[in-house]
Each structure stands twice: as C-alpha cells, then as structure tokens.
C-alpha positions as a Markdown table, in Angstrom:
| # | Residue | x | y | z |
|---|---|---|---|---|
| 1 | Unk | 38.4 | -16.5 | 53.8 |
| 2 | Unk | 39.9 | -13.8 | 56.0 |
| 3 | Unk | 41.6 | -11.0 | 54.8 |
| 4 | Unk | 43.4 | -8.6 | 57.6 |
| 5 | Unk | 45.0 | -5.3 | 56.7 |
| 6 | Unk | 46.0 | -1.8 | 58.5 |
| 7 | Unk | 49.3 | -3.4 | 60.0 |
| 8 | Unk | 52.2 | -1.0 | 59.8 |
| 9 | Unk | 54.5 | 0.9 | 62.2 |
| 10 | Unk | 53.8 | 3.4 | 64.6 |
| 11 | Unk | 55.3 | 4.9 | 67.2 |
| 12 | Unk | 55.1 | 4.3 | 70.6 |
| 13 | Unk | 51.8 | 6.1 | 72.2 |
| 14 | Unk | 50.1 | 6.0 | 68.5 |
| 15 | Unk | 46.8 | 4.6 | 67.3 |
| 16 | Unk | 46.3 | 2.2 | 64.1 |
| 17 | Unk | 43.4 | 0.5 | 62.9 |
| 18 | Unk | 43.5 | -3.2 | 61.7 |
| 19 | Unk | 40.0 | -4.3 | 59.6 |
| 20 | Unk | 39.3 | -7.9 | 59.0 |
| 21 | Unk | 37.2 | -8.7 | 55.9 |
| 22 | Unk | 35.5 | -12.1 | 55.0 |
| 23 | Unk | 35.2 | -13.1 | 51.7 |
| 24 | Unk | 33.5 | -16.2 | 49.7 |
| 25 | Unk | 31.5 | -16.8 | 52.8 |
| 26 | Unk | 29.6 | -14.2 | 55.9 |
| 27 | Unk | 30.7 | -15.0 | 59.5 |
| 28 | Unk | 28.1 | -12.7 | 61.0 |
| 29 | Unk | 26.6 | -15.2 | 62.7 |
| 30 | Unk | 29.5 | -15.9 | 64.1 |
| 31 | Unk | 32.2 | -14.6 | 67.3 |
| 32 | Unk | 35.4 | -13.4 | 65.8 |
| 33 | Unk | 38.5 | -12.1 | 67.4 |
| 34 | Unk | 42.5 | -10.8 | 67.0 |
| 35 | Unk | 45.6 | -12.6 | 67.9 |
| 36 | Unk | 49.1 | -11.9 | 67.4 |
| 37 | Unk | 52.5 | -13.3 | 67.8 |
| 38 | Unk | 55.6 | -11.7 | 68.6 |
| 39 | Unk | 59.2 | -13.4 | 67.0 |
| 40 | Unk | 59.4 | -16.3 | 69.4 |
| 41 | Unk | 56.4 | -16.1 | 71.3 |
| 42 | Unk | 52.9 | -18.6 | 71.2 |
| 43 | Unk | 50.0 | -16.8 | 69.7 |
| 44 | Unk | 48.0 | -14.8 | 72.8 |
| 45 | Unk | 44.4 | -13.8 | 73.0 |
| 46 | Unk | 44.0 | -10.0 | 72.3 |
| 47 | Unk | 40.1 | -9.5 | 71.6 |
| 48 | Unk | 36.9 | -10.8 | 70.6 |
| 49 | Unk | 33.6 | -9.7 | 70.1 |
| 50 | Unk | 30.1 | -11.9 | 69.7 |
| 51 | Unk | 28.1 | -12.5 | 66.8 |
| 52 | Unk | 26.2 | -9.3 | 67.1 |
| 53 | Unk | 28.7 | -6.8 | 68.5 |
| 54 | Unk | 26.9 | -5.9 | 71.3 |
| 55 | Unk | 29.9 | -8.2 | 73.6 |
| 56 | Unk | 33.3 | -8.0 | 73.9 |
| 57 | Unk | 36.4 | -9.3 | 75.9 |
| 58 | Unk | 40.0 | -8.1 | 76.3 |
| 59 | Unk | 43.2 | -9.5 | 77.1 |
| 60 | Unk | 44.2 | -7.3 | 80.4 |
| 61 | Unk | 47.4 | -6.4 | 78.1 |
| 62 | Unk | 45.2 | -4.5 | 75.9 |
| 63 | Unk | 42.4 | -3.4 | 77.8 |
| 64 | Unk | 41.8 | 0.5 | 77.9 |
| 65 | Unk | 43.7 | 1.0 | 74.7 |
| 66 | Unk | 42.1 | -1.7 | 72.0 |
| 67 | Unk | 38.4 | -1.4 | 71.0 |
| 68 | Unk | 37.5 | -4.3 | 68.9 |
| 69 | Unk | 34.0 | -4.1 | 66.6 |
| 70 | Unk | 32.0 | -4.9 | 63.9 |
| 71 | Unk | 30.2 | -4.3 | 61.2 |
| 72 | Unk | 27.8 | -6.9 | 60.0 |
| 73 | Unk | 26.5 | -5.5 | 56.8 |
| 74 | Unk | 30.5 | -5.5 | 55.4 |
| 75 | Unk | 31.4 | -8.7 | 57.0 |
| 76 | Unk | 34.4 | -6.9 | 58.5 |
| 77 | Unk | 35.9 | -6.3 | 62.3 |
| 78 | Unk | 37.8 | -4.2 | 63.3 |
| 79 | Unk | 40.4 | -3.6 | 66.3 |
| 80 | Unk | 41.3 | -0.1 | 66.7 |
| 81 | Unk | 44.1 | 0.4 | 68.9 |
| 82 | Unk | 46.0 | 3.2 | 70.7 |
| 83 | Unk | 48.4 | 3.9 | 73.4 |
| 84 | Unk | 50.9 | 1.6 | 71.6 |
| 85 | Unk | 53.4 | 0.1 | 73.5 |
| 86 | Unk | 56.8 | -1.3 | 72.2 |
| 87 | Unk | 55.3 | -5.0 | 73.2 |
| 88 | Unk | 52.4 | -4.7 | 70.9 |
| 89 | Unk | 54.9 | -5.5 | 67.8 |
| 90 | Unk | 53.8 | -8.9 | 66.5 |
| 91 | Unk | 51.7 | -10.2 | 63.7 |
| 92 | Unk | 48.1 | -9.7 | 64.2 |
| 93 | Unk | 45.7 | -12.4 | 62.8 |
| 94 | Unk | 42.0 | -12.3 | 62.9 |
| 95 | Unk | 40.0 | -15.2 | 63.4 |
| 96 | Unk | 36.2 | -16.7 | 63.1 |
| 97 | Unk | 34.2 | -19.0 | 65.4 |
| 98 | Unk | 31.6 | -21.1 | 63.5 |
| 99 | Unk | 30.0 | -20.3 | 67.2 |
| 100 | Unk | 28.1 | -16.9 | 68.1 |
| 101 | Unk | 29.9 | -16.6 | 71.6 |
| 102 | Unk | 34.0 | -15.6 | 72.0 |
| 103 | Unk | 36.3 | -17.9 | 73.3 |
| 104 | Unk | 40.0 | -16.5 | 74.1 |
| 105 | Unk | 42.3 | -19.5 | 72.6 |
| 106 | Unk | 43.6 | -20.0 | 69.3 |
| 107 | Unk | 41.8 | -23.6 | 69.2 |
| 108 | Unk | 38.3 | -22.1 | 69.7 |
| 109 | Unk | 38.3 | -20.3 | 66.0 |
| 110 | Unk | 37.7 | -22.4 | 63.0 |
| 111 | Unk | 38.9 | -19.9 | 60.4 |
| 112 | Unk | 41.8 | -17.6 | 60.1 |
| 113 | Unk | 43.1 | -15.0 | 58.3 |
| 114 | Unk | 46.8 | -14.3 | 56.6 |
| 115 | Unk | 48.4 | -11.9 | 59.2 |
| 116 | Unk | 49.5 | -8.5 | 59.5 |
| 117 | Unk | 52.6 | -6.9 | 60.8 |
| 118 | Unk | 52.3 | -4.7 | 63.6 |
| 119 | Unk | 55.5 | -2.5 | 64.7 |
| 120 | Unk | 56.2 | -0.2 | 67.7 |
| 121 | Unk | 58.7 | 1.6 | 67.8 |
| 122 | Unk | 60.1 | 3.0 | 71.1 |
C-alpha cells in the first residue's frame, strides 16, 4: 500500500512537502510518481523518478518549482514543491510502477495511493 500525506493549504508563492510511504510491500525496485486532479479535471502527470533516484521527469506545468525524490532505505518519495500557483489545487496521488523506468500516464502505475488535498490560495 501507498500512503501520501503533507497536503494542506498554502498560499500562493509557498512551498509544501508531500511524502509517499509504502507499506506491506518495498517498491524500491520500482519507478514511482505524483498525480493530481483538480474538481472536474482528468488526472495529469506531475512527476516521476526511476527506481534508483538518480532520474526524473516533470510535467512542463511543474518544472522549476517541484523536485520529486526518494529515499530507498524508508520506502518513501517525496515531491517537494514551491512557487505555488492557484492551479496547483487538486488532489495529489502517488503512484508505483512494478517497472524500474517512469512512464507519465495514469495506466503505466500498478499501485496507488489514497490522495491528498492540495490548496492554493490566491
């Protein structure tokens, strides 16, 4: 299982820190990345990162102000983000490959965690 957390609101031009944290079972073989959905909106591609952290990839939305990474030895990644903008409110939802390498759709990861609210305000 996936278990995200760190959601909350922020202002607009603040940072916040989600952390995704597997449980029952290790994913560090495998490529994991963040999602989110906004109210009305299909799930979008924010980040990934490979098996070993040493690669990443970035939606262009995010890129410059989300750093997405991981720790192996905790099972957990982590998407630290900044310079939020109003449309960066959604749910975000972590995700596992049962691959090493990223893929940026939704029907590339296997497993997938509950959610977390993220909230800009302007």
């Amino acid at each position: 299982q996936l278990q995200a957390s760190g959601g909350g609101l922020v202002q607009a031009g603040g940072s916040l820190r989600l952390s995704c944290a597997a449980s029952g079972r290790t994913f560090s073989s495998y490529a994991m990345g963040w999602f989110r959905q906004a109210p009305g909106k299909e799930r979008e591609f924010v980040a990934a990162v490979n098996w070993s952290g040493r690669s990443t990839y970035y939606a262009d939305s995010v890129k410059g102000r989300f750093t997405i990474s991981r720790d192996n030895a905790k099972d957990t990644v982590y998407l630290q983000m900044s310079s939020h903008k109003p449309e960066d409110t959604a749910v975000y939802y972590c995700a596992a490959r049962n691959r090493p390498s990223y893929n940026n759709t939704p029907t590339g990861y296997v497993y997938w965690g509950q959610g977390t609210q993220v909230t800009v305000s302007s």
